[in-house]
N, C-alpha and C positions, 0 to 999 in steps of 0.2 A: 504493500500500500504506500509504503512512502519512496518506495523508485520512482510510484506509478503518479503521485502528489509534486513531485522533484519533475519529472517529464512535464506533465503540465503545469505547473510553473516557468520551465522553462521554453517552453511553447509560446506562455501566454507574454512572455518578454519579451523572447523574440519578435513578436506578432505587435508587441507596443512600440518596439526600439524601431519597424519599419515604420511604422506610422506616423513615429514623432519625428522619425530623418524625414517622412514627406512633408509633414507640417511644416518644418524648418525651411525645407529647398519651397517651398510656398513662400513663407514669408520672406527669404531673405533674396529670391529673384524676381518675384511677382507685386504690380501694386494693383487694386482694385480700385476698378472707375464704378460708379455706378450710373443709373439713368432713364430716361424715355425714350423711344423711338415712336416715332409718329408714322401709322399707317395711313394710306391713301383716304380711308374713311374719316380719317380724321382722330381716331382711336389709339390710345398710347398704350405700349407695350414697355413692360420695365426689365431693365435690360442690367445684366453684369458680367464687365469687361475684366479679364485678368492681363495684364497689358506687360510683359518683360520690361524691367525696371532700366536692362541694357539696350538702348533706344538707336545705336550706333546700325542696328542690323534693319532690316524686313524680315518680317514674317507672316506665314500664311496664317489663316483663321480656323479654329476651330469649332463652330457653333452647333448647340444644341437646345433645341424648346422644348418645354415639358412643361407638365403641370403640378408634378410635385414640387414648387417652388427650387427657386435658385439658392436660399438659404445658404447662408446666414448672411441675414441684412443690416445696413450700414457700414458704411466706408473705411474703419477699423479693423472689419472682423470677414476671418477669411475663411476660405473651406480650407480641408488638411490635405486634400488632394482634386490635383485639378486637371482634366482631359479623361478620355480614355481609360489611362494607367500611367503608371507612373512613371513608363520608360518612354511614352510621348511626352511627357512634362519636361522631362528631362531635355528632352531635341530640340524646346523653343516654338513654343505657337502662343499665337494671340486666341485663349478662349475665350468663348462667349454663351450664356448660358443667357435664356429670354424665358418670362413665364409668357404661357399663353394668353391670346385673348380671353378676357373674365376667369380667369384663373388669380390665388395670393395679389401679389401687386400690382397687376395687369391692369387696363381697363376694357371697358366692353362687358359683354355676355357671353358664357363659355355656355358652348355647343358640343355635346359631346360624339367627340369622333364628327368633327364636322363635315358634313357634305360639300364634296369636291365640286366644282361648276368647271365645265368643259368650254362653254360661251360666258367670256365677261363680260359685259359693258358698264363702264363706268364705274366711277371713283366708289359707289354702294353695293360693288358688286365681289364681295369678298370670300373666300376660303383660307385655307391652312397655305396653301399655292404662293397667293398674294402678299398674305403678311412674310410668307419667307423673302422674297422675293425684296421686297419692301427693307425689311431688315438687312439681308446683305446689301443691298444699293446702300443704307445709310453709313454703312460699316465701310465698304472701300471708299465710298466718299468722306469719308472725315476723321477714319483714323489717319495717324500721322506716317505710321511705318509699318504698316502694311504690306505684303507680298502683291497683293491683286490678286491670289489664289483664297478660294474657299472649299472647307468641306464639313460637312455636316455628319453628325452618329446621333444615336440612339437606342436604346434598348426599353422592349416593350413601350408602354404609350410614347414616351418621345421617340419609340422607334418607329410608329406612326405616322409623329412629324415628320420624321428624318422621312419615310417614305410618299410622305404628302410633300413634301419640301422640294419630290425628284424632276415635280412637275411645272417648276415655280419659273425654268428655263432661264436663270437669270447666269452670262457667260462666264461670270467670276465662279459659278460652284461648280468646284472639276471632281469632285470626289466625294459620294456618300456610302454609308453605311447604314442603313436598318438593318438592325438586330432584335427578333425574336418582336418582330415589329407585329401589331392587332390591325387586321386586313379587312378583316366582316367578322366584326361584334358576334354575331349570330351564331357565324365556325368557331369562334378563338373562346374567347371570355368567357360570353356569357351561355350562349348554349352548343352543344354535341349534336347534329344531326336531331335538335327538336330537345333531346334531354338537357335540362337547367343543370350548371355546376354552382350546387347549394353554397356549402359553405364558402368556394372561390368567391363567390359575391356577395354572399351575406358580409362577412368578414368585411371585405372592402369601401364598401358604397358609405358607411356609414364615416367610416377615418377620411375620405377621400371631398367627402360633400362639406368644405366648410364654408362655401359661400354659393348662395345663389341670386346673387344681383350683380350690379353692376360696379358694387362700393370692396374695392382694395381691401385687402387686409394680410396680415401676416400670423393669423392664429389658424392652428389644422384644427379638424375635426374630429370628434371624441372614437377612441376605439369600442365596439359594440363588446358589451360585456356578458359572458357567457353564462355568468355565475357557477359555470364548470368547467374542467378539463376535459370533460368527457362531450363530445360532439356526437356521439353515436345516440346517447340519453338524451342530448337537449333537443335534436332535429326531433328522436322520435315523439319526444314530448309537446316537442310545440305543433305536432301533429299539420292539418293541410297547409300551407304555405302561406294562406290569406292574410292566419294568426301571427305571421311576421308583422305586420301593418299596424298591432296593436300595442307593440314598442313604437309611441307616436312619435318621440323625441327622434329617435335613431334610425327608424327604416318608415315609419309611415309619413313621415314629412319630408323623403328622402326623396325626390323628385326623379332619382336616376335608378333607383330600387324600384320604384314605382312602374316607371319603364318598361324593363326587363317584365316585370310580371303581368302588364297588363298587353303586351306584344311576345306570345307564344308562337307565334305561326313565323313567316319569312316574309313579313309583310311589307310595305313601303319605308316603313320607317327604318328597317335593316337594312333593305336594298340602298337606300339612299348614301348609307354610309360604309358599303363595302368599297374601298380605293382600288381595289383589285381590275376595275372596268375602266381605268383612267392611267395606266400607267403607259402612258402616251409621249413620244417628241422628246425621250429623254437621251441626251449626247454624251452624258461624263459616264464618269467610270464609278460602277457600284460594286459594293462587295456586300451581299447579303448573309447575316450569321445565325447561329441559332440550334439548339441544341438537342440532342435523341430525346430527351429526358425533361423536355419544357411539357411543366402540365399545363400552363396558361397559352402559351400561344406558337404551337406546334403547325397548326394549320397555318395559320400567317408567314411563319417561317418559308414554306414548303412554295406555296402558293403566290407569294411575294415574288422570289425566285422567277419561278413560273411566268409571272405576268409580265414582268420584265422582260423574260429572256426571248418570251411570243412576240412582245408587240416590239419592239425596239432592237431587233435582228444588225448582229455588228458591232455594239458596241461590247466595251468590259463588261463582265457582267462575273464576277464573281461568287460563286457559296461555297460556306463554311459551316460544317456543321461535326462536332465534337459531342462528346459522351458528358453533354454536359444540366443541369435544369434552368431554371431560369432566368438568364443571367449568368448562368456562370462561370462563365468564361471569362470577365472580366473582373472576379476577384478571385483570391484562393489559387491553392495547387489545380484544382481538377483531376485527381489521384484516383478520390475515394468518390462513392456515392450509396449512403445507407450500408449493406453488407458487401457489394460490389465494389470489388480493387481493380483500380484499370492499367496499373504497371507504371506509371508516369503521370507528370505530373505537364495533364494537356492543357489547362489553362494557363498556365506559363507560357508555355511553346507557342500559342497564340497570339499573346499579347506582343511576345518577342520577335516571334520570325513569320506572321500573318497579318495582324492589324497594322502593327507599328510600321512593317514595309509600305505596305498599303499605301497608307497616310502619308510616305517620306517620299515615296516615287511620285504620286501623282502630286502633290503638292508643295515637294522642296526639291524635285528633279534628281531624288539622289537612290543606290541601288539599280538594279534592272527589272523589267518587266518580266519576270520568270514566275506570274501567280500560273498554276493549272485553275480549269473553269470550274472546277469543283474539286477541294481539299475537307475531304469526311474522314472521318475515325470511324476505322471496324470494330464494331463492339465483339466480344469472344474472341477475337485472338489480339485484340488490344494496338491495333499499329492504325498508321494516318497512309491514306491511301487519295491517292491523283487520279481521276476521270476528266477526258474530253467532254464530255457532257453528263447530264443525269438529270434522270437515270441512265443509269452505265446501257449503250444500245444491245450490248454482248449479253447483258444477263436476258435468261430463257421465260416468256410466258408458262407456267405450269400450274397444275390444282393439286391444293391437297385434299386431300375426300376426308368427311367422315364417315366410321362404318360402326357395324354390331360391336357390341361389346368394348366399346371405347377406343378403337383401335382406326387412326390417324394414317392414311398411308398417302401417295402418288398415284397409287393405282384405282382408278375408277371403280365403285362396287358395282358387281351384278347380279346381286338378290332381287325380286320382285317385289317383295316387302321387308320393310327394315325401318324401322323410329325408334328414337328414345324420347321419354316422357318426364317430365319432373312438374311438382307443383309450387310455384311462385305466391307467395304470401306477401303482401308489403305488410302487415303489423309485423312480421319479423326476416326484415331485410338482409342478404347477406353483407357484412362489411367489410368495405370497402381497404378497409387494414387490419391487422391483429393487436392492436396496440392504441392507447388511449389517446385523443389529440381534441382538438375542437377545430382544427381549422382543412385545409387541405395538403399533407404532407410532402415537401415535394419529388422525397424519397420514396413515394409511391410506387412509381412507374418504375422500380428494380426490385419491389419488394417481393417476397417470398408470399406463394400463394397455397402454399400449404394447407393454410386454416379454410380455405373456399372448395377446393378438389374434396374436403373430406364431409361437405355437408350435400344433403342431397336433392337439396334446389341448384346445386350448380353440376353440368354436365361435362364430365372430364371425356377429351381423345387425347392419344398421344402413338407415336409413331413406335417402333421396336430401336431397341439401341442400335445408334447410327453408325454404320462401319466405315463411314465418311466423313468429309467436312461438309456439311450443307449450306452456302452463305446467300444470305436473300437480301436484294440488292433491288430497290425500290417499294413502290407503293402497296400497297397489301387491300384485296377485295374480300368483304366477306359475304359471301352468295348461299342466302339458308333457304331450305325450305320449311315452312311453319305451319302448324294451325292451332289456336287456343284456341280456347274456353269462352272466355270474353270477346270483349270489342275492341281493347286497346292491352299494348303491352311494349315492355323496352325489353333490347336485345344488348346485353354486352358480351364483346369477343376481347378473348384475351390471347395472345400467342405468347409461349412461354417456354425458356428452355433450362430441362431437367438437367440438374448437374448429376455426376453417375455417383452412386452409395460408397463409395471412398474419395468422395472428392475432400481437399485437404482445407481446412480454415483458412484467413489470410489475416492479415493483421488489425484490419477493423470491421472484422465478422465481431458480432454482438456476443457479449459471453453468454448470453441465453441461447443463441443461437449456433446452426453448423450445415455448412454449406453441401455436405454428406447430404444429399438428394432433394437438393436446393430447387425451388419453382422459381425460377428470376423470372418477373413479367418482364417482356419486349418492347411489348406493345397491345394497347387497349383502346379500343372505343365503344360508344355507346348507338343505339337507333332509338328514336320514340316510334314505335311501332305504326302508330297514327299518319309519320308522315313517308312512309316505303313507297308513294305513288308521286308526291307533291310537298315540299315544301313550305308551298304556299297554302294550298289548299288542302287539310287533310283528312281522311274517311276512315270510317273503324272498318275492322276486320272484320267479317262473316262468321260466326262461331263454328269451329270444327274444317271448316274448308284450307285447304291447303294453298298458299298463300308465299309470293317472292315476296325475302325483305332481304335485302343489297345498299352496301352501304363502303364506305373508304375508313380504311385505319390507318391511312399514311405512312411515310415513307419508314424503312429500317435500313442498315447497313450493316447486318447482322451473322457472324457463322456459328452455328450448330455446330459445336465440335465432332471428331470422333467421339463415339460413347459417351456422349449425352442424348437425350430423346426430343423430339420438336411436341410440346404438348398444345392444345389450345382448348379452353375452357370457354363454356355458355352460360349467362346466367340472366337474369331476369332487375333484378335488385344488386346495386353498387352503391353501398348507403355510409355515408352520409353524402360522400362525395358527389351523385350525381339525387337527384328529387325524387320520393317515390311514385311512379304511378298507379293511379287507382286501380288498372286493368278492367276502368271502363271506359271508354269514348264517353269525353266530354270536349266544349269548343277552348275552354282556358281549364287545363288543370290547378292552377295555381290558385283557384278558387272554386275549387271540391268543397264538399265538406266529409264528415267523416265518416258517414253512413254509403260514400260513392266509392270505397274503398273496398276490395274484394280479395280472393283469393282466386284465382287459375289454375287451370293445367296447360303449359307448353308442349308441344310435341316439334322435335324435331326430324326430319325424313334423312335417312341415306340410303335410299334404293336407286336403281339403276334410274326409276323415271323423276324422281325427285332426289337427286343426288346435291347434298349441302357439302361445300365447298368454300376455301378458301383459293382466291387468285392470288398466286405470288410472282415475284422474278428469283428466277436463282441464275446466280455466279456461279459459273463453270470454275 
């Protein structure tokens, strides 16, 4: 106990002594301007300049807008670290950090996720586009020692901006980065394919909402108080979703809580603010980032990429995507993640020899152009791997079938009849973890799923020990065929790889735990049953009739060792993490009450004419 008290201590030094060397190289090369920038509207955005105190040079810009305020304010008082990381700090840029329109000190009305206009007219006619745009103009027009280069980042909501920013076509910004950027609310955030991520936004809306007018301020918003640690008890207690509304202070006065619940469907109000339709005329060089292991905004990641690479054929277009959640890449080793060792420490290697180049070539002319179009990390044998494009064209279309007896193969079944059955209860939900939390863990998405394969609402296949390396190398279809009980119902798929019954600990495996026939999730999504036909428009299911539901779990870069097994699990309830459904068709679940809550039976098909399937790509 006191090696083990001696190590963390000297962890936790270490970890202060870097902190305070950045603080320092802060203060003692950096001075802080602060200020207004005037949009074309007439609308002040308040803005903070870190300006190299060594005035003798140019330098290009680094700016980034968010809403989590630019903090800490007044002209005295400085951040402990400033760009990026700390090894761009170090290279010399002029940062600039802007809160958004009616965001902390901002003025205007914050609009969230605001909708992009493809036609402007006039000085009233604004988006995230504009004010970027706007800001960079006032920025090489009036700082003193400026390069005339700009480039923009961001992770999650300012990697938003960063990607609303791409379109702002203003000639000074040659280099951006969204990272792990929110593309369509609808995919990322806030809901899965129709199913709500509970506590990802319960948790959030409430800290996030401290102003909603027009009047500046510098105080956040209160965190929503759980009066437990235990999230599995308080969701099921607070029973249909409505009864969130009745914390008036924290979520029923929440205007943006309020949203999310009263638009279930994929209706105008989401379309409008998906950027993913507008990624239009853009000429600089982007480096898209973002991680296996982001439970917030995975789809954005993937998708961002995507939009980019379709519409705007030619230019740089960079992705990066590391074994990492979210965010994180940008602090920390990237080593470890929950019981999952990944042999190195890839958040470093990042920040050193992928971003920081990035940023030096395209904006200080220095290094060579040698990025590959996509730099991913192989999760299972642990190494960083280069693709001409991606997904990789060489990996193969294939199905994995499910069949009798829980058994997961390649090969097509040819039984004439074959289901398996289980019955879904939401009063008792499978959870979502083994272990006590209130929020959304974000070491989920490796966690051992152990405690779910051995309950019998969830439906375990899995393959025979693999006398191969299997690596699957892009997006993942899950193609079931169903028929309940009821009218409505969620479908979650899990792909999972079994480590073999002598696989050996690593050093921040849980001392409760042991990697000896380890379930590491890969990869999970959810379907609301409701919407398998429309999005927009959704219909319940026909009781007992056999029924496509087909849906995306997105991208992996993954191998199946020798002698581990490819598992993947069905289950109905993902609780607390995603909301339960009643398993009745209703038009807003979110305002059930508690008597619309049932019990089901799912039936799953793998016969020859209704053979359920997962689509993968695998690497030869």
């Amino acid at each position: 106990m006191r090696s083990f008290i001696l190590i963390c201590l000297l962890l936790c030094s270490g970890l202060t002594f870097a902190q305070n060397a950045d603080a320092d190289y802060v203060r003692d090369n950096y001075k802080k301007r602060e200020l207004y920038i005037t949009m074309r509207d007439g609308v002040r955005l308040f803005t903070s300049l870190y300006l190299p105190k060594d005035s003798t040079k140019n330098y290009p810009i680094l700016l980034q807008r968010t809403p989590y305020s630019v903090a800490p304010y007044g002209e005295g008082k400085l951040k402990t670290l400033v760009g990026p990381s700390a090894e761009l700090m170090h290279d010399g840029y002029i940062f600039v950090y802007q809160d958004v329109r009616g965001r902390w000190m901002s003025e205007g009305e914050f609009v969230e996720m605001r909708p992009h206009l493809d036609n402007k007219s006039g000085n009233t006619a604004i988006d995230e586009s504009t004010d970027t745009y706007d800001t960079i103009d006032w920025l090489i027009k009036n700082l003193s020692y400026d390069s005339g280069k700009v480039g923009m980042w961001g992770i999650s909501y300012p990697g938003f901006y960063a990607s609303a920013g791409l379109m702002s076509t203003h000639p000074a910004l040659v280099a951006s980065s969204p990272q792990a950027p929110m593309a369509d609310l609808w995919r990322d955030d806030s809901y899965h394919n129709g199913a709500f991520m509970l506590p990802h936004n319960l948790g959030f809306y409430p800290s996030f909402t401290n102003r909603t007018d027009t009047k500046p301020t510098q105080s956040p918003g209160k965190r929503f108080d759980f009066g437990t640690p235990d999230g599995y008890k308080f969701y099921l207690n607070l029973g249909p979703i409505k009864n969130s509304l009745n914390y008036t202070e924290s979520l029923g006065k929440d205007p943006y809580w309020r949203a999310n619940l009263e638009h279930p469907n994929y209706d105008e109000f989401w379309k409008a603010r998906n950027i993913l339709n507008h990624h239009n005329g853009i000429k600089h060089a982007v480096m898209v980032v973002g991680g296996w292991y982001d439970a917030e905004d995975l789809y954005g990641t993937f998708k961002t990429y995507q939009s980019i690479e379709q519409k705007n054929p030619g230019i740089n277009n960079i992705f990066v995507v590391g074994p990492w959640v979210h965010g994180g890449w940008a602090r920390g080793d990237g080593d470890i993640l929950g019981n999952v060792n990944f042999g190195q420490k890839t958040s470093l290697y990042y920040r050193e020899n992928i971003e920081r180049k990035f940023f030096n070539y395209y904006l200080k002319g220095q290094g060579d152009n040698v990025f590959a179009e996509a730099l991913m990390y192989e999760t299972g044998t642990n190494k960083w791997r280069n693709f001409t494009e991606w997904p990789p064209k060489v990996a193969k279309e294939r199905n994995l079938y499910f069949g009798a007896n829980g058994k997961l193969s390649f090969s097509e079944p040819d039984e004439k009849k074959s289901m398996t059955s289980y019955v879904s209860d939401p009063s008792k939900p499978v959870p979502s973890s083994d272990y006590i939390t209130s929020g959304m863990p974000r070491e989920y998405m490796v966690d051992d799923q152990r405690h779910a394969s051995r309950r019998p609402d969830v439906l375990t296949f899995q393959t025979d020990i693999l006398d191969k390396d299997v690596t699957l190398a892009g997006n993942i279809w899950a193609n079931l065929k169903v028929a309940i009980t009821g009218t409505d119902a969620d479908f979650i798929v899990k792909v999972i790889d079994v480590y073999p019954d002598d696989a050996k600990d690593n050093a921040n495996t849980d001392k409760k735990m042991k990697m000896a026939g380890y379930q590491q999730m890969v990869r999970s999504e959810a379907m609301r049953g409701k919407f398998r036909k429309s999005f927009e428009t959704p219909v319940p299911f026909k009781p007992n009739k056999i029924e496509d539901v087909s849906f995306e779990l997105q991208d992996v870069l993954h191998t199946f060792q020798k002698g581990h097994r490819i598992m993947v699990q069905i289950q109905s309830t993902f609780f607390p993490i995603i909301d339960r459904n009643p398993q009745k068709f209703l038009p807003n679940i979110h305002f059930a009450d508690y008597s619309d809550f049932q019990t089901a039976t799912h039936t799953i098909y793998h016969e020859k004419k209704n053979a359920s399937h997962l689509k993968v790509r695998v690497l030869e």
